[in-house]
C-alpha positions in Angstrom: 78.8 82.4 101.3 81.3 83.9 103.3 83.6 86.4 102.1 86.9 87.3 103.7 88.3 90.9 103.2 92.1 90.7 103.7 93.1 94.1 103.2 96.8 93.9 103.9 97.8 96.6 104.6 101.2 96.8 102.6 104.8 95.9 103.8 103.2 93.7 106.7 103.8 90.1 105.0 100.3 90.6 102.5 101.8 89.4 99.5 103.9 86.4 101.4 99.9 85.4 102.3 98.7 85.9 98.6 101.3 83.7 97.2 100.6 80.9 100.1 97.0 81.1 99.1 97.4 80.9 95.2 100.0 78.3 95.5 97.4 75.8 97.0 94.3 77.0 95.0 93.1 73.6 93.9 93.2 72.3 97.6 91.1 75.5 98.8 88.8 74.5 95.5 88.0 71.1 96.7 86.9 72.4 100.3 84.6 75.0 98.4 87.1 77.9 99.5 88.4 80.6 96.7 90.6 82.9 96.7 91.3 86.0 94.7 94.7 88.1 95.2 96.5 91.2 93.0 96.7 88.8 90.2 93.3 88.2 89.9 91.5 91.4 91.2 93.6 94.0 89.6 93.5 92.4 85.9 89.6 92.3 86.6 89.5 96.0 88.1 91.7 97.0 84.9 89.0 95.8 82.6 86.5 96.9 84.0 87.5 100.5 84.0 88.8 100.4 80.5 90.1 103.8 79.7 89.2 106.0 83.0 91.4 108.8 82.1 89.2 111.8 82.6 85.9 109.5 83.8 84.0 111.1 86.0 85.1 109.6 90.4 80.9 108.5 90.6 81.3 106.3 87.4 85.0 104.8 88.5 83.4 103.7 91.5 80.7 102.1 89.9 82.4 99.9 87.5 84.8 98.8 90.7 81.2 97.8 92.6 79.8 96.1 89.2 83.7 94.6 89.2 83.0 93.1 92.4 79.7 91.9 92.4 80.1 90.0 89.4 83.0 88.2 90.8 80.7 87.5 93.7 78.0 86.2 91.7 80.2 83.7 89.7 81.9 82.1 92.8 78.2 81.9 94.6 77.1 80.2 91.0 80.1 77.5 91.0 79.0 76.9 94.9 81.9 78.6 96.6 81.3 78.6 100.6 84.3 80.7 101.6 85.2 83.5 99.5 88.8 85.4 100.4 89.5 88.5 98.5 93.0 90.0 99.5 94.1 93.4 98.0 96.1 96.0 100.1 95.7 98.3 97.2 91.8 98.5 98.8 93.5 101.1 101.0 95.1 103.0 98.6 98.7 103.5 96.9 102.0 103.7 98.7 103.4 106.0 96.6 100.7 108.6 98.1 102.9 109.2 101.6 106.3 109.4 99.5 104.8 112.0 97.8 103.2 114.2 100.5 99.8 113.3 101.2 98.8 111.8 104.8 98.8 107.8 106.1 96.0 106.6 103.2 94.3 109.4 103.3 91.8 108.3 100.3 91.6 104.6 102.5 87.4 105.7 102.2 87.1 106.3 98.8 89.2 103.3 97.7 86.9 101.1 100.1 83.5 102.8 99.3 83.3 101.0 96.0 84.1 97.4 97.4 81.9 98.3 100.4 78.6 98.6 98.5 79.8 95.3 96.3 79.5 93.3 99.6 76.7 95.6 101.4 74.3 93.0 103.3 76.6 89.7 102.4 78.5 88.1 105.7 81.9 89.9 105.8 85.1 89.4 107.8 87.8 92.1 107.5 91.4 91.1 108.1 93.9 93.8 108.9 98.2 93.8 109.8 99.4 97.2 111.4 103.2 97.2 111.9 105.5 99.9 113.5 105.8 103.2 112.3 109.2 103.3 111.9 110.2 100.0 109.7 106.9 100.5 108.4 107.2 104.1 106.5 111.3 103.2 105.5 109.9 100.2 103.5 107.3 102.3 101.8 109.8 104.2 100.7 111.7 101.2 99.7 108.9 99.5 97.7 108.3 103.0 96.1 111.8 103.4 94.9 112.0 99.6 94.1 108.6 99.2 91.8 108.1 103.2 90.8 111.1 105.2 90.1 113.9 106.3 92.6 113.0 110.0 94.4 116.1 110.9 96.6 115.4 110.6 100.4 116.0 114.4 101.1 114.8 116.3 104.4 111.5 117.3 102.7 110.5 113.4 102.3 111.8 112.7 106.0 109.6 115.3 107.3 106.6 114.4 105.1 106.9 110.2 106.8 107.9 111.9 110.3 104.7 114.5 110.5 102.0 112.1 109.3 99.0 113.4 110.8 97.0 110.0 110.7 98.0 106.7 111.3 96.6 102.9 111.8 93.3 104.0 114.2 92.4 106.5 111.6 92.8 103.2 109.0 90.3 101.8 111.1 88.2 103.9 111.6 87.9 104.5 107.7 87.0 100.7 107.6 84.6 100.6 110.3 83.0 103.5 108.6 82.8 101.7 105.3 81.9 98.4 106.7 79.9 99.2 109.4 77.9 95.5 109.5 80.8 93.8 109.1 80.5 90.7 110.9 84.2 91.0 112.6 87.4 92.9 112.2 89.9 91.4 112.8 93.6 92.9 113.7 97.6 91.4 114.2 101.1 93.1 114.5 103.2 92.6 111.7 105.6 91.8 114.9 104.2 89.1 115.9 103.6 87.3 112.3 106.4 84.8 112.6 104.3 83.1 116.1 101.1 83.4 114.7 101.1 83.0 111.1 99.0 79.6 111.4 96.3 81.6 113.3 96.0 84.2 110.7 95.7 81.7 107.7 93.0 80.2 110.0 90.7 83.5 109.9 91.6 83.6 106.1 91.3 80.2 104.9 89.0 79.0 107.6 89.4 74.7 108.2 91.3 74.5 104.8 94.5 76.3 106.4 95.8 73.2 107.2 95.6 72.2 103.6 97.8 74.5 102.2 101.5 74.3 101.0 104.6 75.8 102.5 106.3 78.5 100.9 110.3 78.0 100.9 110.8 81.8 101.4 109.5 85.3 101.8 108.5 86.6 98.5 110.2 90.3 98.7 113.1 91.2 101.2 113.4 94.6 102.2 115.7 97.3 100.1 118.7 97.4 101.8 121.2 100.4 103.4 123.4 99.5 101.4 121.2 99.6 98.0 119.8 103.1 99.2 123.0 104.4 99.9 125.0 103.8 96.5 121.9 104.8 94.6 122.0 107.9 96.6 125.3 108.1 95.2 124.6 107.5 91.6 121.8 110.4 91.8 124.6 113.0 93.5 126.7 112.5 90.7 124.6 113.6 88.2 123.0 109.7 87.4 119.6 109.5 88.8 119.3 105.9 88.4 116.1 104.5 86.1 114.2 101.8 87.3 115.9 99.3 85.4 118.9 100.3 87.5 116.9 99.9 90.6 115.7 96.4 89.8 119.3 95.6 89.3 120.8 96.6 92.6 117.8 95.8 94.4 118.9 91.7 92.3 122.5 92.1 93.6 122.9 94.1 96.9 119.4 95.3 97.5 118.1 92.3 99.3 118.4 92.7 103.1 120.0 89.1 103.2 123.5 90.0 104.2 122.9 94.0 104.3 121.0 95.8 106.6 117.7 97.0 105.9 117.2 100.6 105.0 116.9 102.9 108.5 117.1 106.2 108.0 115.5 107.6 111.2 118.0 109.0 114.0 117.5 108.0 117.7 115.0 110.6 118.7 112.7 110.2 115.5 112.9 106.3 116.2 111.8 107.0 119.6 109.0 109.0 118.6 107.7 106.7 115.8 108.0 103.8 118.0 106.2 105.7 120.7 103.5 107.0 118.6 103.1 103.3 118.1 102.4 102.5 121.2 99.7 104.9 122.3 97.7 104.0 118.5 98.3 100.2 119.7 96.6 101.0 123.1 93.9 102.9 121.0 92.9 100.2 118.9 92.9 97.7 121.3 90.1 99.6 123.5 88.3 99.5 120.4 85.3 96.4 121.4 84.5 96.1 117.6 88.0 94.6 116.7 89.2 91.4 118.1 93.2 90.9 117.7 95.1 87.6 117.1 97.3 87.7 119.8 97.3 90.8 122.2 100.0 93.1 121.6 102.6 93.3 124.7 102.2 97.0 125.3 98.8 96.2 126.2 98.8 92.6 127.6 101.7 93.5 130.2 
């Protein structure tokens, strides 16, 4: 059996992939080909932990692994010849960077677990980087919009701006974790829109052209606009709850019609977009990753 490892990352289209893939399960079922996205793994993961408040990290990990192989060993029992698990929360939370701690810093220990589940099985890895800049402003935006609303103040700017890792440190992490993999493979977020049939080739294999289309991106972006007045509400003394988050993010929080949030000034957008550019030059030295479609910093 051969077992796909989509591991997002977040904000780069994952969950617009998931819902593509669910949505035509029983095609992918008739060509032997299963798929298993948030709404399977994490309800799985949940159980298997149980309580874990206070459990020791060595036994956590463990229960993920026996998670994981057991969901291996059911699909290769039912005959399953293409098996695509797709979870950017592999890497870690977002929530993490918002709060102060570096670029998925804990990407090894998340992995470690899933890592020994498919140790010695054929595995291809499949991994989206996008820009630094649009990139950390939705983090913050999918923070605010599915965990509670925490003021973008100079302390939070600085913590995005000064990350001290960033996507070659990702993959290195996964290299290090899955050091037989069979291939790793890598696209810009950028260029999604003129390869998207390429990359639900490498995930779904000859049953990509089975699946259905999807009238519309699952989440749009939190706008300026939404940002802004809840900014507002918190400076007058409302810090808004996240029922009032869900609700501006329904009327006026969709990018449609707004602009999406930005909150970098000329000179950090420079640098972010910069830093991009050198780690994009980086990773595409790196022999043991093969890209869909060569970025143009590199192919010019």
């Amino acid at each position: 059996m051969d077992i796909i490892l989509h591991l997002g990352a977040h904000k780069t289209a994952s969950t617009y992939l998931q819902k593509k893939l669910a949505r035509s399960q029983g095609r992918l079922r008739r060509s032997q080909v299963s798929f298993h996205g948030p709404k399977s793994l994490r309800p799985r993961i949940n159980l298997a932990l149980g309580k874990s408040k206070g459990m020791p990290e060595a036994e956590i990990q463990a229960r993920r692994t026996a998670c994981i192989n057991r969901l291996i060993s059911e699909e290769e029992a039912i005959g399953t010849e293409r098996l695509i698990l797709s979870e950017e929360q592999f890497l870690g939370p977002l929530r993490d960077m918002v709060l102060g701690r570096d670029f998925y810093h804990d990407a090894e220990s998340h992995l470690a677990p899933i890592a020994r589940a498919l140790d010695g099985r054929r595995v291809q890895i499949l991994l989206s980087v996008r820009g630094y800049a649009k990139f950390l402003a939705s983090v913050y935006g999918q923070v605010v919009r599915g965990w509670r609303f925490i003021p973008f103040d100079q302390k939070i700017r600085s913590r995005l701006l000064n990350q001290n890792n960033g996507w070659p440190e990702v993959v290195e992490r996964v290299m290090n974790q899955f050091p037989r993999a069979s291939r790793i493979v890598i696209w810009r977020y950028e260029d999604f829109p003129r390869i998207e049939h390429e990359v639900l080739e490498n995930l779904a294999g000859p049953a990509a052209g089975l699946l259905k289309p999807l009238a519309e991106r699952p989440f749009a972006a939190m706008s300026q606009t939404a940002i802004d007045w809840l900014h507002d509400q918190a400076a007058s003394g409302n810090p808004p709850d996240r029922q009032t988050v869900q609700s501006v993010y329904d009327t006026i929080g969709r990018q449609a019609g707004h602009p999406a949030f930005d909150p970098w000034s000329e000179d950090e957008r420079s640098y972010l977009d910069a830093r991009y550019r050198q780690d994009l030059i980086w990773l595409y030295r790196l022999t043991e990753c093969e890209w869909i479609a060569a970025p143009e910093t590199i192919a010019a």
